[in-house]
N, C-alpha and C positions, 0 to 999 in steps of 0.2 A: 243440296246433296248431289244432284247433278252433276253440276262445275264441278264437286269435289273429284266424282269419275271422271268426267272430262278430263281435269288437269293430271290427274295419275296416271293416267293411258298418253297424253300429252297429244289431245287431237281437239279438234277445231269445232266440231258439232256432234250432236246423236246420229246421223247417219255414218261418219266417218267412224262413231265407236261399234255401231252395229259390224260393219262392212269388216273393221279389225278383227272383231270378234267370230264372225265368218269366217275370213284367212286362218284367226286360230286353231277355230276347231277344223277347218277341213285337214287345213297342216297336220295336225297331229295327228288324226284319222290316219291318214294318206301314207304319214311315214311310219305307221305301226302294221299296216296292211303290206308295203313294201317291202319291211325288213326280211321277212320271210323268203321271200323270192331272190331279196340279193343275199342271203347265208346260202340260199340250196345254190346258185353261182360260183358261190366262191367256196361251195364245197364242205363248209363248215359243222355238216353235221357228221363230219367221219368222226370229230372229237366229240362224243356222245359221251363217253364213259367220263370225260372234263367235263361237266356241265354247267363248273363255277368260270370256266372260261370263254366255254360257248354265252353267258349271257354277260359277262362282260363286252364280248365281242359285238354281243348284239345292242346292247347300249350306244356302246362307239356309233355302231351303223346307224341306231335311231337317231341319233344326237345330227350323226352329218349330213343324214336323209333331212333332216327337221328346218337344217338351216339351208340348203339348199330349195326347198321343197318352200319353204317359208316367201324367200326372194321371187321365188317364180310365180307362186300362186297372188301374194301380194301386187305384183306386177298387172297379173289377168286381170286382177279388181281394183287396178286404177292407183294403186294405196307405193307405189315403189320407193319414193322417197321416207315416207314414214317406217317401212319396213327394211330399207338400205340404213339408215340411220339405229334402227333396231337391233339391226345385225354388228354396227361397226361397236355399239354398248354391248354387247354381249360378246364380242372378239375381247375387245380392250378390257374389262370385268376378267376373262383369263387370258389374259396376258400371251396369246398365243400373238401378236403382231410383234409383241415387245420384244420376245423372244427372238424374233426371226430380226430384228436391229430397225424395226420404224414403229411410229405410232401413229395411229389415226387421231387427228384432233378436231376434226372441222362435224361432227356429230352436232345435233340440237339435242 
């Protein structure tokens, strides 16, 4: 059952899946704490009486806080390649590269 997590997370031992999982949750913590301070930034609560756009707006910002946030913390914990290669499946899945006329293909 192990190997079976092993190979769906696509890492090499228990401590590299621990260490993922670490980056996971800090990641997601970190850009949920975030978001807040960069909408008071950018202002975004004068649209209050919009509140189906302030949280769309704030989605946007978690999602780019997440991937950002994700690359860098990944990095501190050793893990960059596993987590550069996460990121380029997760561009390429929405098609925002494809969009813009390249594609990444050299992903594991």
């Amino acid at each position: 059952m192990l190997n079976k997590i092993l190979n769906l997370f696509k890492v090499n031992s228990l401590y590299q899946l621990v260490v993922v999982f670490i980056v996971f949750s800090i990641t997601g913590s970190l850009s949920l704490y975030l978001s807040s301070p960069i909408i008071d930034v950018l202002k975004l609560n004068l649209f209050i009486e919009m509140k189906l756009l302030v949280y769309i707006l704030r989605l946007f910002i978690l999602f780019i806080t997440y991937q950002f946030l994700l690359i860098i913390i990944g990095t501190l914990m050793g893990q960059f390649h596993y987590f550069w290669s996460f990121e380029k499946r997760i561009l390429n899945r929405f098609k925002i590269f494809k969009k813009l006329g390249f594609y990444i293909s050299n992903y594991k």
